[in-house]
N, CA, C and O atoms as a Maestro MAE file, in Angstrom:
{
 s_m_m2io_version
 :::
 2.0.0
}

f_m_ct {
 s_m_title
 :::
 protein
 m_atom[272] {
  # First column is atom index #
  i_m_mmod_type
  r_m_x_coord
  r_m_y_coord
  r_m_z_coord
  i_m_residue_number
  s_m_chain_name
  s_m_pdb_residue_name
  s_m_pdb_atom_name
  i_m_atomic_number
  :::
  1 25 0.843 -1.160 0.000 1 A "UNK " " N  " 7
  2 3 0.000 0.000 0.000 1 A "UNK " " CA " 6
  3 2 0.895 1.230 0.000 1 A "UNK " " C  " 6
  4 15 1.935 1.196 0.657 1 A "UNK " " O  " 8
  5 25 0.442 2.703 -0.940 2 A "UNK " " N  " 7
  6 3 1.475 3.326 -0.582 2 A "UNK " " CA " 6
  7 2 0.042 4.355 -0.011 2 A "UNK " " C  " 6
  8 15 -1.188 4.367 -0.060 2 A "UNK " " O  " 8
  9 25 1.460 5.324 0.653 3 A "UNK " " N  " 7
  10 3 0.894 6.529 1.252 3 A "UNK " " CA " 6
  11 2 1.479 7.581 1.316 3 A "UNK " " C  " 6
  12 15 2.671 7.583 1.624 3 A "UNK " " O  " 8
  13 25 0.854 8.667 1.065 4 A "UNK " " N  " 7
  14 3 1.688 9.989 1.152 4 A "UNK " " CA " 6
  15 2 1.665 11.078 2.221 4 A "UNK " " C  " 6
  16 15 0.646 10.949 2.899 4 A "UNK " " O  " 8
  17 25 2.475 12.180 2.645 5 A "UNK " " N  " 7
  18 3 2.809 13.015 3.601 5 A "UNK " " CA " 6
  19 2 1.542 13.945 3.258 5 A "UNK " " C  " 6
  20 15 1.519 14.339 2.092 5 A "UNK " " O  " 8
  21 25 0.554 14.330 4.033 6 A "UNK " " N  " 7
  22 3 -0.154 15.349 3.662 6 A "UNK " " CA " 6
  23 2 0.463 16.966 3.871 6 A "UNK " " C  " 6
  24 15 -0.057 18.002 3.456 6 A "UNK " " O  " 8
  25 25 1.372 16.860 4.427 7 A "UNK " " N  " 7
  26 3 2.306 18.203 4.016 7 A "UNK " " CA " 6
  27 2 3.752 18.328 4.465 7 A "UNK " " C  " 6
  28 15 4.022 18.345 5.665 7 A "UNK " " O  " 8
  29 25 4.615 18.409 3.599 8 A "UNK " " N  " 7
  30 3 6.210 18.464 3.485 8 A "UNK " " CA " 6
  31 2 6.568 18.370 5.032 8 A "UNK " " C  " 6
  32 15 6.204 18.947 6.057 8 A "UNK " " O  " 8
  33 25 7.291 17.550 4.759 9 A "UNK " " N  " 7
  34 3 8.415 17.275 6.078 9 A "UNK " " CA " 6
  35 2 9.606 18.775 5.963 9 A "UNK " " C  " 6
  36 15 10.144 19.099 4.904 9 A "UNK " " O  " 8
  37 25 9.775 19.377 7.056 10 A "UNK " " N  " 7
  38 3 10.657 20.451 7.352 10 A "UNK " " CA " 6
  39 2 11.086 20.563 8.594 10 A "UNK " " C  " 6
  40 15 10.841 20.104 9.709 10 A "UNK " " O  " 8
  41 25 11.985 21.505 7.941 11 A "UNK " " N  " 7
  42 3 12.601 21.624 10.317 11 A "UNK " " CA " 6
  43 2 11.847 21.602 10.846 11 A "UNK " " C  " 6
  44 15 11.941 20.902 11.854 11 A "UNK " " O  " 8
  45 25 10.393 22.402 10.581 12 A "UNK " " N  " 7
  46 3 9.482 22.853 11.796 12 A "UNK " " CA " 6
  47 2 8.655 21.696 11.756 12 A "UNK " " C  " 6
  48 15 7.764 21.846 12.592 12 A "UNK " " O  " 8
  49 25 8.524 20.359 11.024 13 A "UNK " " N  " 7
  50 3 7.964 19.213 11.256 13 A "UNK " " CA " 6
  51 2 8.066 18.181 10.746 13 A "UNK " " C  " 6
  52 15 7.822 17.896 9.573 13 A "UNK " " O  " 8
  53 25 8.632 17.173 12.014 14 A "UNK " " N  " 7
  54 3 9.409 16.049 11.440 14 A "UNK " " CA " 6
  55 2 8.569 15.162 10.949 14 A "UNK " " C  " 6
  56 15 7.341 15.133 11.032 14 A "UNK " " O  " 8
  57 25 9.458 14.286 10.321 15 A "UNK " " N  " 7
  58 3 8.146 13.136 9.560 15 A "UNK " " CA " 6
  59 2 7.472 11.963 10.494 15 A "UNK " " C  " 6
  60 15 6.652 11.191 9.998 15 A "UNK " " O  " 8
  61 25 7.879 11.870 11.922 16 A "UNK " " N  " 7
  62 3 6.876 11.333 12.844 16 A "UNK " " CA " 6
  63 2 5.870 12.095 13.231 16 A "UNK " " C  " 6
  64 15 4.918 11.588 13.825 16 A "UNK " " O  " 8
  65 25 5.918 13.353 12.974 17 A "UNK " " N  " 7
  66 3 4.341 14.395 13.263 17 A "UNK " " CA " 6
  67 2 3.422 13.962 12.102 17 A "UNK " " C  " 6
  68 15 2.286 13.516 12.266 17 A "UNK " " O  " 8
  69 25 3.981 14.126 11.003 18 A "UNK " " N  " 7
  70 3 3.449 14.259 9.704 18 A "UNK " " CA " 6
  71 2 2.101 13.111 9.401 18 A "UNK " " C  " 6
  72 15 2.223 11.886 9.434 18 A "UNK " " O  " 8
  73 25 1.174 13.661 9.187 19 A "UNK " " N  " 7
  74 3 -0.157 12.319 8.715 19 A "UNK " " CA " 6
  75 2 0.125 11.802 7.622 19 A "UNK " " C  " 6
  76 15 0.664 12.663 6.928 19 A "UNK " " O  " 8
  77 25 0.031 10.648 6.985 20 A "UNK " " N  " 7
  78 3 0.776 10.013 5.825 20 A "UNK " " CA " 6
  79 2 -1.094 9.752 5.447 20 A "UNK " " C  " 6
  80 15 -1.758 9.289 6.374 20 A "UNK " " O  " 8
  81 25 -1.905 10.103 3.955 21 A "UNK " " N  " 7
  82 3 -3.328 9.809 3.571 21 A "UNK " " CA " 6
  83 2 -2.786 8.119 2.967 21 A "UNK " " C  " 6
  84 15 -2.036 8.178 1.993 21 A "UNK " " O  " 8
  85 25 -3.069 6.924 3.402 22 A "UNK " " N  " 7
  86 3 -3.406 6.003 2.524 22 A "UNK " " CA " 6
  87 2 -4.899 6.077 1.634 22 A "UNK " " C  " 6
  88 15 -6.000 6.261 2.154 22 A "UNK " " O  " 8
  89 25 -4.714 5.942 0.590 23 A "UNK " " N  " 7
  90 3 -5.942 6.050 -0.172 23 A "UNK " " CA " 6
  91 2 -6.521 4.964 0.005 23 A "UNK " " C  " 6
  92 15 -7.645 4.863 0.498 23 A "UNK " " O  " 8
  93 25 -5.737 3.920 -0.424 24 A "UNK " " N  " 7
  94 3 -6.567 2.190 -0.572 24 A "UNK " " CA " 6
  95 2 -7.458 1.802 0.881 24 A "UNK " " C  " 6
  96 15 -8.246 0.856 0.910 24 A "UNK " " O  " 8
  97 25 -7.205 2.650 2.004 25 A "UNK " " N  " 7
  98 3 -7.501 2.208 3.094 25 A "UNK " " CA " 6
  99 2 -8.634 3.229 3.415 25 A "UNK " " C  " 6
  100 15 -9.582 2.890 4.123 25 A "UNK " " O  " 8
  101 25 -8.515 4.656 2.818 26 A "UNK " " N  " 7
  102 3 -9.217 5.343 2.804 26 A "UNK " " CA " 6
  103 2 -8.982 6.274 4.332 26 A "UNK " " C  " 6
  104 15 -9.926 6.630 5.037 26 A "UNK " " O  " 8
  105 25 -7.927 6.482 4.555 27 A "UNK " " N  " 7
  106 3 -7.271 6.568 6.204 27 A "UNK " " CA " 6
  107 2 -6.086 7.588 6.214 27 A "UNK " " C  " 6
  108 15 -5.415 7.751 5.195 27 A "UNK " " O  " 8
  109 25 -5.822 8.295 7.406 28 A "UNK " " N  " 7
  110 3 -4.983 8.755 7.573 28 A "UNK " " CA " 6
  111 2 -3.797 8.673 8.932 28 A "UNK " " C  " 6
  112 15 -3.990 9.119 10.062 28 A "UNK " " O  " 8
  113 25 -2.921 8.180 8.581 29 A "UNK " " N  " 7
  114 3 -1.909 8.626 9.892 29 A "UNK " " CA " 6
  115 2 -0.899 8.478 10.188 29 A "UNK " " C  " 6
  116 15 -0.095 8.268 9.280 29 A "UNK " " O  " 8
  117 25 -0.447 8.504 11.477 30 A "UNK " " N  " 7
  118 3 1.699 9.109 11.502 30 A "UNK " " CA " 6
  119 2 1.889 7.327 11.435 30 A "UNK " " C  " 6
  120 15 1.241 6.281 11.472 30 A "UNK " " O  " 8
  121 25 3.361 7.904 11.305 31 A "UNK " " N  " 7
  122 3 4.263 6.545 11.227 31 A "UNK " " CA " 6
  123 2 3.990 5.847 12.533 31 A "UNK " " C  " 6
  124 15 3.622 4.686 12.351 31 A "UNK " " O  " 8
  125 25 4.070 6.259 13.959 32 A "UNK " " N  " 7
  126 3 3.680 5.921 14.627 32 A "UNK " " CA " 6
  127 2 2.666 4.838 14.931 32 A "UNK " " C  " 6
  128 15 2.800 3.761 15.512 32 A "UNK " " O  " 8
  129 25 0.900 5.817 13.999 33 A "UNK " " N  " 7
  130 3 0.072 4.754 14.173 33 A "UNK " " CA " 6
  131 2 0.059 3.564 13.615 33 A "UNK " " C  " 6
  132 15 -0.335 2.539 14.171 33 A "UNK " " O  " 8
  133 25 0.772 3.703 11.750 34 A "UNK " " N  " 7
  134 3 0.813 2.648 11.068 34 A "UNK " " CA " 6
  135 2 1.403 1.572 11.821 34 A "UNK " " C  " 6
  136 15 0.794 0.528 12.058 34 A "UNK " " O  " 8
  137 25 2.512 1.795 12.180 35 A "UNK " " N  " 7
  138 3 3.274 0.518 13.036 35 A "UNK " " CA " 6
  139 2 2.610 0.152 14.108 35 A "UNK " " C  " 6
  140 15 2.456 -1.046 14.345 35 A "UNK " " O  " 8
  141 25 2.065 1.206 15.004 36 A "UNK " " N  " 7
  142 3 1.197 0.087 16.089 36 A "UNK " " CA " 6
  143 2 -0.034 -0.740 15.620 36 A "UNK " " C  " 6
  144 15 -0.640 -1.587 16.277 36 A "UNK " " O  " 8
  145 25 -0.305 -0.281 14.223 37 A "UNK " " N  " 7
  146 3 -1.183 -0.887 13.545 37 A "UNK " " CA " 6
  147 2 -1.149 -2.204 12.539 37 A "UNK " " C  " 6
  148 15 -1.995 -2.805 11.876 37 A "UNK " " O  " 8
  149 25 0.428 -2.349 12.799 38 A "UNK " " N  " 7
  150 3 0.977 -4.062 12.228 38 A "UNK " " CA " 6
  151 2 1.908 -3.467 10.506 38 A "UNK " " C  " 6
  152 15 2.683 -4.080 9.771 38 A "UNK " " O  " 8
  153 25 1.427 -2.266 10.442 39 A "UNK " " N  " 7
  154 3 2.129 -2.000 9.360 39 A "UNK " " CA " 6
  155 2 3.729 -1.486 9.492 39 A "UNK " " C  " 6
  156 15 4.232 -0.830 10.404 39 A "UNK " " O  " 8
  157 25 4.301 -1.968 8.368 40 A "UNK " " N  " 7
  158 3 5.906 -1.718 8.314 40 A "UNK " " CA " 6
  159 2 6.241 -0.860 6.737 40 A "UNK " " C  " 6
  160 15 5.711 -0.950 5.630 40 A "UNK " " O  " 8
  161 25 7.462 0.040 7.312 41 A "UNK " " N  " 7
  162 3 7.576 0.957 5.904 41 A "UNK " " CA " 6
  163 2 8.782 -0.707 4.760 41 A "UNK " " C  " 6
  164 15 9.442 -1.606 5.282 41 A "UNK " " O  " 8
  165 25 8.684 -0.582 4.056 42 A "UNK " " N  " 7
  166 3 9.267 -1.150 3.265 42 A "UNK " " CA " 6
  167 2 9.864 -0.600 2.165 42 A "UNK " " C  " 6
  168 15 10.531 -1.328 1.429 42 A "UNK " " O  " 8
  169 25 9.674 1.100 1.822 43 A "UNK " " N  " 7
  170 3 10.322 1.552 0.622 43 A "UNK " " CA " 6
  171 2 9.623 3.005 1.007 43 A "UNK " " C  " 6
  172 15 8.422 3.265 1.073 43 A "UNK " " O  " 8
  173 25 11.113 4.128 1.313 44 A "UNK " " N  " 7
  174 3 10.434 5.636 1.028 44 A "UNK " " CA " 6
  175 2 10.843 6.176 0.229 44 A "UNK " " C  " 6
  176 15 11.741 5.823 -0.535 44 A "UNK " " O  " 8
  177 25 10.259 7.139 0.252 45 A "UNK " " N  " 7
  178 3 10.548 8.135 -1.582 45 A "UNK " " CA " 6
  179 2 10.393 10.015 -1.123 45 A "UNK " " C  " 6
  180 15 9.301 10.524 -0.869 45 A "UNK " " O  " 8
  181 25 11.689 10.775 -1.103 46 A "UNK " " N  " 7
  182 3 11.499 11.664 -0.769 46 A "UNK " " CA " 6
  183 2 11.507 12.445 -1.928 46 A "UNK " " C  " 6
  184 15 12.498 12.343 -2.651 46 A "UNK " " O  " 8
  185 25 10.379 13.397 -2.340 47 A "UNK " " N  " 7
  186 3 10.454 14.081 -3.353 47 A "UNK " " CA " 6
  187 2 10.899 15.401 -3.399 47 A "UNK " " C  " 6
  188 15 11.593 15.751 -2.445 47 A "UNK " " O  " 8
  189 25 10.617 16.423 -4.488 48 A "UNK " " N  " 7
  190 3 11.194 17.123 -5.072 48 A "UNK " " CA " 6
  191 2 10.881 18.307 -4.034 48 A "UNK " " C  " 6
  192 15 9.736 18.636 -3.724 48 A "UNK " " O  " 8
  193 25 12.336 19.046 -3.418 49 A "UNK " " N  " 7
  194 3 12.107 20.159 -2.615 49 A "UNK " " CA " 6
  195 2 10.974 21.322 -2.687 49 A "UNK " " C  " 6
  196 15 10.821 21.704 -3.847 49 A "UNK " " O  " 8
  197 25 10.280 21.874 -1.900 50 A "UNK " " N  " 7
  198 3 9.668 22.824 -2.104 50 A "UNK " " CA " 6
  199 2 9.548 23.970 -1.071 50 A "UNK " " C  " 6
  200 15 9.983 23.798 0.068 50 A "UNK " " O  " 8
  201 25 8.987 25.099 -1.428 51 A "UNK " " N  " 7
  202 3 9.142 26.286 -0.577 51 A "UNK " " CA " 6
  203 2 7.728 26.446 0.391 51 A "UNK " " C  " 6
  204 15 6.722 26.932 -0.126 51 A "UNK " " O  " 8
  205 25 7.717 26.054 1.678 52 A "UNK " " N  " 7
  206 3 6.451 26.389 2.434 52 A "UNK " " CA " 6
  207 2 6.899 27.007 3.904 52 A "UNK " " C  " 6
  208 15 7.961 26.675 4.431 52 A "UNK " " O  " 8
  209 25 6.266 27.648 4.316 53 A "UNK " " N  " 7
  210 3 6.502 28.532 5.214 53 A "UNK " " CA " 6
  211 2 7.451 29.162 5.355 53 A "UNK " " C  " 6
  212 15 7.790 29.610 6.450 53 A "UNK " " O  " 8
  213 25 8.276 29.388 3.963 54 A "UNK " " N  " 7
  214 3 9.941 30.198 4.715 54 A "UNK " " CA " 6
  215 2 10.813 29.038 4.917 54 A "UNK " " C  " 6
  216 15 11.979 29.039 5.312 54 A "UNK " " O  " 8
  217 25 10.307 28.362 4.690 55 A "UNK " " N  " 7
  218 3 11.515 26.696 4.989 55 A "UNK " " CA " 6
  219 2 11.292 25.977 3.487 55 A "UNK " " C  " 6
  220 15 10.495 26.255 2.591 55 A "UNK " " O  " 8
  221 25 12.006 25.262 3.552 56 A "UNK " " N  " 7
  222 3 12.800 24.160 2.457 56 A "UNK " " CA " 6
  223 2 12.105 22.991 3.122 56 A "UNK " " C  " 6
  224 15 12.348 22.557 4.248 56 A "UNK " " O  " 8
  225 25 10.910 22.396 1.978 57 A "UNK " " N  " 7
  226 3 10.346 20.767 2.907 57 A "UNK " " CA " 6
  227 2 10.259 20.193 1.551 57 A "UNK " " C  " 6
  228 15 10.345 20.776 0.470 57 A "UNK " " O  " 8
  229 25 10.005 18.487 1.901 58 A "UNK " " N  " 7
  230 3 9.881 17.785 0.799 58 A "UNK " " CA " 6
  231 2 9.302 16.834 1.219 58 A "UNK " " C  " 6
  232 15 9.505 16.257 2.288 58 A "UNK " " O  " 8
  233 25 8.078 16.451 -0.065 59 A "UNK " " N  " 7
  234 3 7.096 15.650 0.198 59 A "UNK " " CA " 6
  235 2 7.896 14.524 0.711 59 A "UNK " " C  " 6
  236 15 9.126 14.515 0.723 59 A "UNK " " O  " 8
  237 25 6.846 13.215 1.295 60 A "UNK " " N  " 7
  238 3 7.237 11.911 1.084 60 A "UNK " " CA " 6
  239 2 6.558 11.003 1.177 60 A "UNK " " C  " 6
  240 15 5.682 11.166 2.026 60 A "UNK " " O  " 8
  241 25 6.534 9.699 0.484 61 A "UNK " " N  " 7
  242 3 5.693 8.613 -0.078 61 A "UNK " " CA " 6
  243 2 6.493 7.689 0.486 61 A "UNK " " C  " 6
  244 15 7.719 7.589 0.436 61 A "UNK " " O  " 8
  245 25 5.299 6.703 1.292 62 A "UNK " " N  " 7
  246 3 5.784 5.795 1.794 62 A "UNK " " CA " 6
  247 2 5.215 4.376 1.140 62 A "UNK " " C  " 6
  248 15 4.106 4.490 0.619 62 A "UNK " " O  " 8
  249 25 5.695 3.331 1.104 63 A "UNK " " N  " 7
  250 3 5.019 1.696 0.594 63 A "UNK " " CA " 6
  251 2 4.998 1.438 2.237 63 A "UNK " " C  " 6
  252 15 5.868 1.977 2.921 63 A "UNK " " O  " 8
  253 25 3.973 0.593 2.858 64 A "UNK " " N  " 7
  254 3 3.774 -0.187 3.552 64 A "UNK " " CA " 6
  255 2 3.265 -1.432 3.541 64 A "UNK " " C  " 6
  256 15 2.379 -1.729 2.740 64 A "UNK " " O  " 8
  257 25 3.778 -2.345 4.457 65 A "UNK " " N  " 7
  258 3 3.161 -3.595 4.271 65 A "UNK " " CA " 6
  259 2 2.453 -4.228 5.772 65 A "UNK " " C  " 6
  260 15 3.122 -4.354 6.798 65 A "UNK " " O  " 8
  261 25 1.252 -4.523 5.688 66 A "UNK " " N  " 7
  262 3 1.215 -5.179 6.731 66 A "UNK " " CA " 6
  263 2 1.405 -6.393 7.184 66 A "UNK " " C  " 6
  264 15 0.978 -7.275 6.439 66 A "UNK " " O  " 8
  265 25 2.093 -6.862 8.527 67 A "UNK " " N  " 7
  266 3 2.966 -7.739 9.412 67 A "UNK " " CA " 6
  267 2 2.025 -8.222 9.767 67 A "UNK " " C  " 6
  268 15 1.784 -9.197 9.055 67 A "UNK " " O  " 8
  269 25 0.999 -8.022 10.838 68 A "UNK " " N  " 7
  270 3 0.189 -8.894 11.622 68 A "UNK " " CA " 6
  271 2 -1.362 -7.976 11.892 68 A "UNK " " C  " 6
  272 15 -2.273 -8.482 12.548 68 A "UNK " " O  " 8
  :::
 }
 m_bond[271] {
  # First column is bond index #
  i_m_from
  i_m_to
  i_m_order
  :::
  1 1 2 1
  2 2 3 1
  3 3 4 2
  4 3 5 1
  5 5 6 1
  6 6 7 1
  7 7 8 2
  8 7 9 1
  9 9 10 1
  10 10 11 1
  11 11 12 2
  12 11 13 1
  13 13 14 1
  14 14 15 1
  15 15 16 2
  16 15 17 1
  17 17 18 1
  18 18 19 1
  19 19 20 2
  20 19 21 1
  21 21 22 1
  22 22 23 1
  23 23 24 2
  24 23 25 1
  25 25 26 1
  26 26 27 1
  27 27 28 2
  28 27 29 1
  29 29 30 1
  30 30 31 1
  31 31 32 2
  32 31 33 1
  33 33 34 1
  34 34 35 1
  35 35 36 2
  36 35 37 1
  37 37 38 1
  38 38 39 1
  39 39 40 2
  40 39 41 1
  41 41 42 1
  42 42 43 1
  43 43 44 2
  44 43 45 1
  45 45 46 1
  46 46 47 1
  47 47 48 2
  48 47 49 1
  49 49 50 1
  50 50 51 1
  51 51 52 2
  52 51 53 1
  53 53 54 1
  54 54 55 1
  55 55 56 2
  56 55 57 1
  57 57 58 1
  58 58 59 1
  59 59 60 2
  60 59 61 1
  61 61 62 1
  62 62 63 1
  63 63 64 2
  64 63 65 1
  65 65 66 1
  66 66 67 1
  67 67 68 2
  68 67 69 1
  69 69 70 1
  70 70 71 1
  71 71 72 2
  72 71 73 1
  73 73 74 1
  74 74 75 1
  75 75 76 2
  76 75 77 1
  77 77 78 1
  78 78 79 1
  79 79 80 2
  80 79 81 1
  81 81 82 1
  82 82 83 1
  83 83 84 2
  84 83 85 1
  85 85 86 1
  86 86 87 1
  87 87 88 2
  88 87 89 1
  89 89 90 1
  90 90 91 1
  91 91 92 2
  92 91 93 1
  93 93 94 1
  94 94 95 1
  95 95 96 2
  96 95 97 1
  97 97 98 1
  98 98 99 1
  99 99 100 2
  100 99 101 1
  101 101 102 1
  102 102 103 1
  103 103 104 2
  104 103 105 1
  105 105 106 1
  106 106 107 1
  107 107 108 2
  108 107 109 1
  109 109 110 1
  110 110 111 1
  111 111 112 2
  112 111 113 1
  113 113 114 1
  114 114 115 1
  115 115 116 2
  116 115 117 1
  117 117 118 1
  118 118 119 1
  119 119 120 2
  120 119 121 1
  121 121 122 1
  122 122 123 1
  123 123 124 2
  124 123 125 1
  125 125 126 1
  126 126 127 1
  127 127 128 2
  128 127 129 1
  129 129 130 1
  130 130 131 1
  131 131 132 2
  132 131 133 1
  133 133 134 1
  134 134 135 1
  135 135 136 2
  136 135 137 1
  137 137 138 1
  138 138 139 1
  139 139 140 2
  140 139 141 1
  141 141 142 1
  142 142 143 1
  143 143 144 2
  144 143 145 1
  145 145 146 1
  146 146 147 1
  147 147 148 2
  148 147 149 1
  149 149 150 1
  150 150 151 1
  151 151 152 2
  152 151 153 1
  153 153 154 1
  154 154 155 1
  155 155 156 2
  156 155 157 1
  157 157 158 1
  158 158 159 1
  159 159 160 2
  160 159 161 1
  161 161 162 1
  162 162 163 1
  163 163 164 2
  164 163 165 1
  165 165 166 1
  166 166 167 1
  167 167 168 2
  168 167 169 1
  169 169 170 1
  170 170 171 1
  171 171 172 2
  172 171 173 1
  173 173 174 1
  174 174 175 1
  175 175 176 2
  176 175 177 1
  177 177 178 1
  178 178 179 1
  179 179 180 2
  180 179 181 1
  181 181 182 1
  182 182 183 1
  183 183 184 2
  184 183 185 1
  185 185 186 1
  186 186 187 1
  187 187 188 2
  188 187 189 1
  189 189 190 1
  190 190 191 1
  191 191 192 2
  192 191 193 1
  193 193 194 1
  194 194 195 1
  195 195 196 2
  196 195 197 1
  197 197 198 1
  198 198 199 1
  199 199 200 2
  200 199 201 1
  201 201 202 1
  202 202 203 1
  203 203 204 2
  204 203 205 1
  205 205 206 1
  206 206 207 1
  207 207 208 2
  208 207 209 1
  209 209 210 1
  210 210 211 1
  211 211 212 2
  212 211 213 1
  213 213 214 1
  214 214 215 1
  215 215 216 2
  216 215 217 1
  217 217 218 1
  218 218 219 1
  219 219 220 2
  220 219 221 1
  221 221 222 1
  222 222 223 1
  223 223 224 2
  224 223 225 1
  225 225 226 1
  226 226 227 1
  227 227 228 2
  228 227 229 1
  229 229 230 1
  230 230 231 1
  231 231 232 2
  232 231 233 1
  233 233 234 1
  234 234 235 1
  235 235 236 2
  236 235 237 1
  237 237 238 1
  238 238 239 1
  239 239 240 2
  240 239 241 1
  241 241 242 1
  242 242 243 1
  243 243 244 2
  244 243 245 1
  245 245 246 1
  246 246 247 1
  247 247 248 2
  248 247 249 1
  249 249 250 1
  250 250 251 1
  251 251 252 2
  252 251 253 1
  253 253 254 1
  254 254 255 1
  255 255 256 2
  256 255 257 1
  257 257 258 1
  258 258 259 1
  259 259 260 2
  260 259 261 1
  261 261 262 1
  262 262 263 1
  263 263 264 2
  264 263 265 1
  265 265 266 1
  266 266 267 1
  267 267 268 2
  268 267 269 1
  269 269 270 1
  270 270 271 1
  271 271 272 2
  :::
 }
}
């Protein structure tokens, strides 16, 4: 399943704050919940820099798989 950052990872917020939208699941949430939720990252993808708030952030797409 993949999932994406609903807004750029930057200094002012790391990518364990960050809500990740799975579509297929129809769901949203941090790395945190996925894993207490049996899911594991298996492949990330940091994309192309961009300008938001005065800071330098960049999306990111995660694959997960679920464990148990």
């Amino acid at each position: 399943m993949t999932c994406t950052s609903e807004s750029p990872v930057t200094v002012l917020r790391r990518v364990n704050e960050i809500p990740f939208a799975c579509a297929e699941l129809g769901v949203s949430a941090t790395l945190n919940e996925l894993r207490d939720a049996g899911w594991r990252i298996i492949k990330l993808d940091i994309g192309e820099d961009i300008e938001s708030e005065n800071h330098v952030g960049f999306p990111v797409t995660i694959q997960v798989r679920k464990l148990f």
